[in-house]
C-alpha positions in Angstrom: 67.0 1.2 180.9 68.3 4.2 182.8 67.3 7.9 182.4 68.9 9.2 185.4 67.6 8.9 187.7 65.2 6.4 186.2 65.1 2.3 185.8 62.6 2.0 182.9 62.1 -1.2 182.3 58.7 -3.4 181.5 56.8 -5.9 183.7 57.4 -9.8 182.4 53.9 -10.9 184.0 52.9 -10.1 180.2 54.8 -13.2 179.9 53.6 -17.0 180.4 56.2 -17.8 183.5 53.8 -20.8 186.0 57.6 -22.4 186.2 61.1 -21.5 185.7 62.0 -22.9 182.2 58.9 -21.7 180.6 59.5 -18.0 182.3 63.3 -18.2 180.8 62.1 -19.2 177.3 59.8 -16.0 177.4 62.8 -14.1 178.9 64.8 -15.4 176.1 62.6 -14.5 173.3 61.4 -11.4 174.0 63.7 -9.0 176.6 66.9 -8.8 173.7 63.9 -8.0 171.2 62.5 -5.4 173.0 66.0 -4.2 173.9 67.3 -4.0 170.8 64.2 -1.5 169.7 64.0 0.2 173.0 67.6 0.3 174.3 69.9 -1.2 171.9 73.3 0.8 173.1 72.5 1.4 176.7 72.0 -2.1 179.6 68.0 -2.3 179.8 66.3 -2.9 182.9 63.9 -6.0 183.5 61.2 -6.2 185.7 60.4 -9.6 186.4 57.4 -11.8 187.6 58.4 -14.9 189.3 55.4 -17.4 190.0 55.8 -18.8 193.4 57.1 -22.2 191.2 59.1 -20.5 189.5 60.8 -18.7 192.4 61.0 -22.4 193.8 63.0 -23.9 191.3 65.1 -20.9 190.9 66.4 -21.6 194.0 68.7 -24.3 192.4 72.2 -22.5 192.5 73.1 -23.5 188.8 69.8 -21.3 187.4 69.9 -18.5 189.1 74.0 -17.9 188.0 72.7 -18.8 184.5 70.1 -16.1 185.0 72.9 -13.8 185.9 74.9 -14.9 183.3 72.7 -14.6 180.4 71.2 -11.2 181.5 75.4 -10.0 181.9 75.3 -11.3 178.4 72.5 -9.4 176.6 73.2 -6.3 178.7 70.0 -6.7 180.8 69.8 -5.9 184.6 67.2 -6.4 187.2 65.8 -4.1 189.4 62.2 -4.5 190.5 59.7 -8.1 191.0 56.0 -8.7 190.9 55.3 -10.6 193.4 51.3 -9.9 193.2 50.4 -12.8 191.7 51.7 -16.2 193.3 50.5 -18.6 191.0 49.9 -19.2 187.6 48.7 -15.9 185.5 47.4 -16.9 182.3 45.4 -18.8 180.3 43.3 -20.0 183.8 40.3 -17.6 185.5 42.7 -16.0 187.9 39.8 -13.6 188.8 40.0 -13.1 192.8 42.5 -15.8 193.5 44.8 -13.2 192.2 45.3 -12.5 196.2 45.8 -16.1 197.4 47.0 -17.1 199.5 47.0 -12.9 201.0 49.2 -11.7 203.6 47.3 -13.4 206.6 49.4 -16.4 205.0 52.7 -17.8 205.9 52.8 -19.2 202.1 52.6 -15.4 201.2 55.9 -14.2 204.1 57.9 -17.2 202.4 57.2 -16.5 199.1 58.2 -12.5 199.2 61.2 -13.4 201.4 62.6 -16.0 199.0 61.9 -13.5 196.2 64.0 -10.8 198.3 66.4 -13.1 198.7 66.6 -14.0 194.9 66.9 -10.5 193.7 69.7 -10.0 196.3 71.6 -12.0 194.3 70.4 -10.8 191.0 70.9 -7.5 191.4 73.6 -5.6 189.9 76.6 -5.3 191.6 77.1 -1.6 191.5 75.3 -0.2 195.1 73.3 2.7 193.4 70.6 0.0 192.0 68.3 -0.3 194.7 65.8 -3.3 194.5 62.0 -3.7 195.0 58.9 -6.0 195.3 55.7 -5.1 194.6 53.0 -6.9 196.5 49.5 -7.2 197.1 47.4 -4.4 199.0 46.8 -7.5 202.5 44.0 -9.7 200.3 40.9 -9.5 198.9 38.4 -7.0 200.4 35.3 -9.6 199.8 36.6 -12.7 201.5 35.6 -11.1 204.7 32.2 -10.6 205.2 32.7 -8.5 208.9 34.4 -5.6 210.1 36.1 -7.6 213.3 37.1 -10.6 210.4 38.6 -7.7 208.9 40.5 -6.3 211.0 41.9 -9.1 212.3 43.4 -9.9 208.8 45.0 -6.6 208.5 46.7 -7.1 212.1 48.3 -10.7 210.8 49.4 -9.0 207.7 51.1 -6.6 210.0 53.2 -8.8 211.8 54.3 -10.4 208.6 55.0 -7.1 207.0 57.1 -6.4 209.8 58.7 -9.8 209.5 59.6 -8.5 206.2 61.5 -5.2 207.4 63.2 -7.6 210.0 64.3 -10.2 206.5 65.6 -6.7 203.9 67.2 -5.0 206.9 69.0 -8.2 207.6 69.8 -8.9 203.5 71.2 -5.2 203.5 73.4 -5.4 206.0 74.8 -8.5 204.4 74.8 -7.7 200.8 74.9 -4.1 201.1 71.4 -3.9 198.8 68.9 -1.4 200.3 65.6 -3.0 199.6 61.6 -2.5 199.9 58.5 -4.3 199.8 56.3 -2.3 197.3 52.1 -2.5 198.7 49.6 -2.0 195.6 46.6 -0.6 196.4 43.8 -1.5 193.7 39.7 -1.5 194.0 38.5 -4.9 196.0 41.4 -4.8 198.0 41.6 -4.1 201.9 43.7 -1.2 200.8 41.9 0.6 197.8 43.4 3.8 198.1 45.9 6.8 199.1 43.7 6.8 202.4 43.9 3.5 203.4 47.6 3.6 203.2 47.8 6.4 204.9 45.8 4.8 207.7 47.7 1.3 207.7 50.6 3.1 207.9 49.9 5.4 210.8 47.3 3.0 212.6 48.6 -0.3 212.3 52.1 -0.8 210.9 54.2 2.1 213.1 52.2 1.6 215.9 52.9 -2.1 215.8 56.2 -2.4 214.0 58.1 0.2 216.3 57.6 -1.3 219.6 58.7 -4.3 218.2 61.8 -3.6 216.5 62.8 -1.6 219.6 62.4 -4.7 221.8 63.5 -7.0 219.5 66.8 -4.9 218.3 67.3 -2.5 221.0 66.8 0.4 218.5 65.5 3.7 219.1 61.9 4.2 218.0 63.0 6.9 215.4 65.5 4.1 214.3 62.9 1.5 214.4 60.6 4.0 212.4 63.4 4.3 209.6 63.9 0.8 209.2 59.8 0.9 208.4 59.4 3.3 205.9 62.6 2.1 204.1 61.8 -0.8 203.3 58.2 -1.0 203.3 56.8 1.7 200.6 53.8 1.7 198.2 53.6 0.5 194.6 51.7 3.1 193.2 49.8 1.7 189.9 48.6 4.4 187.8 45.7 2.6 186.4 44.4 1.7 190.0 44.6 5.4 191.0 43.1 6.8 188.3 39.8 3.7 189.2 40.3 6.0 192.7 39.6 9.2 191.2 43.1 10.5 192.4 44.9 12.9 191.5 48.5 11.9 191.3 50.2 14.8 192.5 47.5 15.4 195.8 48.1 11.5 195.9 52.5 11.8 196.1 52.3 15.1 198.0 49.8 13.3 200.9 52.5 10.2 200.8 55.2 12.8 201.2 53.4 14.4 204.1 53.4 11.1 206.3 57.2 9.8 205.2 55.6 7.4 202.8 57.9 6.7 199.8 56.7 5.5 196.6 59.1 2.6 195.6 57.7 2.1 192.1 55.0 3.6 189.6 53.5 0.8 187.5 52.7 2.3 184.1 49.5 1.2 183.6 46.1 2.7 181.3 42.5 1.8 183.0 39.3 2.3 180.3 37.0 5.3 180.3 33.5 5.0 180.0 32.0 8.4 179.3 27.9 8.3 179.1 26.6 10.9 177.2 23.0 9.5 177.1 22.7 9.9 173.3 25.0 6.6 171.8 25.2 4.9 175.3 23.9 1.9 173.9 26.6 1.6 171.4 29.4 2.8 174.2 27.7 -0.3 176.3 28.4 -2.7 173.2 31.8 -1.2 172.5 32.5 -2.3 176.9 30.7 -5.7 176.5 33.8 -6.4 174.0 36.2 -6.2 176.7 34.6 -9.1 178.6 36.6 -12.2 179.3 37.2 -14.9 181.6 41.0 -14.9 182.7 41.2 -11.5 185.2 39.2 -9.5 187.7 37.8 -6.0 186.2 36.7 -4.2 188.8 34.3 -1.2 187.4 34.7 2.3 189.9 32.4 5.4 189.8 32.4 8.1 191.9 29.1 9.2 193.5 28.8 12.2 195.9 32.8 12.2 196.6 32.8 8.6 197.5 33.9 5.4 194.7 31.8 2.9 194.3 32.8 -0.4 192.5 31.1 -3.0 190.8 33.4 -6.8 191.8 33.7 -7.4 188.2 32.8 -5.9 184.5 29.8 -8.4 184.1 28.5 -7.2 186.8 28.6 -3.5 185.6 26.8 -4.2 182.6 24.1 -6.1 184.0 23.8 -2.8 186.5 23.5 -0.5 184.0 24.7 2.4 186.6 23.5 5.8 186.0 26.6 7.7 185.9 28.0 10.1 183.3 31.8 8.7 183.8 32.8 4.7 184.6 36.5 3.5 185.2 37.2 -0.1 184.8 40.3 -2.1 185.5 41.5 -3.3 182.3 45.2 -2.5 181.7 44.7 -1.6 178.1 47.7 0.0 175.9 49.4 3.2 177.1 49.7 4.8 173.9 46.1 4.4 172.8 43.6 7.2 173.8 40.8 5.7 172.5 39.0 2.2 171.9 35.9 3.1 169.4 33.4 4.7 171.8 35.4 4.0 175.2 38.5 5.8 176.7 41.6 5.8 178.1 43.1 7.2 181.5 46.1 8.1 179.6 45.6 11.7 180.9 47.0 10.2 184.5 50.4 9.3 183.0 51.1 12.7 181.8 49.5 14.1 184.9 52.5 11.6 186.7 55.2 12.6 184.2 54.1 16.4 185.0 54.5 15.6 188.5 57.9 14.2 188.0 59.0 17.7 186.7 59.5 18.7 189.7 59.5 16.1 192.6 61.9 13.3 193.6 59.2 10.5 193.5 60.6 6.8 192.9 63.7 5.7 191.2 62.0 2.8 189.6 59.1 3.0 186.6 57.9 -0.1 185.1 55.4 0.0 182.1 52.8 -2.9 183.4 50.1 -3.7 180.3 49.4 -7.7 181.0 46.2 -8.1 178.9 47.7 -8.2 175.1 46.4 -12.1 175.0 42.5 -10.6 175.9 42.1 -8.1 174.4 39.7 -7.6 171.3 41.5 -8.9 168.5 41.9 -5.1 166.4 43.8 -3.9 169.4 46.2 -6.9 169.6 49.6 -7.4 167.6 52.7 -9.3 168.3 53.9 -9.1 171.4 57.2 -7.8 170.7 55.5 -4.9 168.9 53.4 -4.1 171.0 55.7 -4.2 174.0 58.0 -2.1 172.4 55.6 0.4 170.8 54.3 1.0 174.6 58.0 0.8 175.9 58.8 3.7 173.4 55.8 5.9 173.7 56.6 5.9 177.4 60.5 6.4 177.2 60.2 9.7 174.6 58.0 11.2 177.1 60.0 10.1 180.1 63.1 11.8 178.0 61.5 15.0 178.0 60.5 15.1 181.6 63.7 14.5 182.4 65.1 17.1 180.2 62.8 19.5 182.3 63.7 18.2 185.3 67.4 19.3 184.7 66.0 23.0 183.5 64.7 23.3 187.1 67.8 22.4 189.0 
């Protein structure tokens, strides 16, 4: 959906998708539904999650123009992937394999450039519809028990990242599509935070990426800078922020400070735990609720300026931390401030629609809530309800920040 100069649109990893025809069925079911309550005289954007499968047998020439075809059809349009998650992404323990294979991987190059390449062609055909991929933040901080092991991994990742500025500059000039790898930072991962990026940016992937694209291409190292931080930019998950402790407008104003662009904001709620030391007991029950087997739930606090994070929610619970204020990665529902005792970091949306007031920031917004099938049974409805009742929350508030947007010009 547009609300210049926003694509609105939801994330279809919500969606059972571990091949092609199971991920069109979904598409086929529920994006006219949710259109026709969200956006029912106005094309609606999509944002979808292809499984590495998936993206496989889409290559087949016959599916993908059916794709096009049927999205022409029901006045849909694509504009943003997920391409976090490479393999299947429900009803299996996902957990930590969430990352695999990372960007150390050739599997993980292939995959993103074939998904490039497939949204190339997806894409609408009017130029002003730029087109991005989200992608994980290098792997999975854990898996490397040493600093050196470490840093080695971020170096491969780097010369496949910059593989994949070499693959979208190539696609634009043939297609005319300007397009950018999106990097999510989120707890666990080797990049957690606005830091990090910030570092990876100015330590590895400019320092590396320029001299190579001005040997490779003959370019000008401002030139081969360019070419960097157009097409690779940050996916900026508000529900992985907020399990940072960051404040999203000292968060897009640092970005801003070092030329890095923010491709797409997932719309995304993380859970509150607020200790009070009278009903903690009960607040511990009402957390021990949200327990389950299919995806990791990393548990942030912040102690002495510094975040701290418990691997998974179990494992907060058996800690018992001693902290007045818990954060923990379960994309609940956007429009819901409260789950009985527990919280909602719904306060970071509006603090990143307040933000948009007055800042350029992304084109691309894409409500991301994947957790409908897990979560306790009072919060849960159909999906096409729930969907849309997140879809609409989000879009009414969008309207008005837009509306003040245009009072400021």
């Amino acid at each position: 959906m547009k609300l210049s100069p926003y694509h609105l649109t939801y994330c279809t990893n919500v969606h059972a998708g571990a091949d092609w025809e199971t991920m069109f069925a979904n598409l086929r079911t529920y994006a006219p539904r949710v259109k026709a309550a969200v956006s029912p005289d106005a094309p609606f954007g999509l944002g979808l999650w292809l499984s590495n499968v998936a993206s496989e047998e889409l290559k087949d020439l016959g599916r993908v123009r059916r794709c096009k075809e049927w999205m022409k059809e029901e006045g849909l349009y694509l504009f943003t992937l997920n391409g976090f998650p490479y393999g299947t992404f429900h009803d299996t323990a996902v957990k930590d394999q969430v990352y695999a294979p990372d960007w150390t991987t050739r599997a993980r190059v292939d995959y993103t450039k074939r998904l490039f390449d497939q949204l190339a062609f997806l894409l609408p055909e009017q130029q002003d519809v730029s087109g991005g991929v989200s992608t994980c933040p290098i792997s999975y901080r854990h898996w490397f028990l040493t600093e050196s092991s470490k840093e080695e991994a971020m170096r491969e990742a780097t010369v496949h990242f910059i593989e994949i500025v070499e693959h979208l500059h190539h696609l634009a000039e043939v297609t005319g599509h300007v397009m950018h790898l999106d990097i999510e930072p989120e707890p666990d991962g080797i990049l957690e935070n606005s830091d990090e990026i910030v570092a990876y940016f100015t330590d590895y992937l400019l320092p590396i990426g320029v001299p190579h694209l001005t040997k490779k291409y003959g370019w000008s190292a401002a030139e081969a800078e360019g070419a960097i931080l157009r097409h690779l930019q940050v996916c900026y998950d508000v529900c992985h922020f907020a399990l940072a402790f960051e404040d999203p407008a000292v968060t897009f104003a640092k970005f801003d400070r070092h030329g890095i662009r923010t491709g797409k904001i997932q719309v995304s709620s993380a859970l509150k735990i607020l200790l009070n030391g009278t009903d903690d007991q009960a607040i511990w029950d009402d957390l021990e609720r949200f327990v389950e087997p299919t995806y990791l739930h990393q548990v942030t606090q912040m102690i002495d300026g510094r975040v701290h994070t418990f691997p998974d929610l179990p494992k907060a619970l058996a800690a018992r931390p001693d902290a007045r204020e818990l954060r923990a990665h379960f994309h609940v529902p956007i429009f819901l401030r409260e789950f009985g005792r527990l919280r909602a970091t719904q306060d970071q949306i509006l603090s990143v629609l307040k933000y948009l007031e007055g800042h350029n920031v992304t084109e691309h917004l894409e409500v991301e809530t994947y957790t409908w099938d897990v979560l306790p049974a009072e919060y849960k409805e159909d999906l096409t309800t729930s969907i849309s009742r997140e879809m609409l929350w989000f879009r009414d508030k969008l309207i008005s920040t837009c509306a003040k947007q245009l009072s400021l010009t």
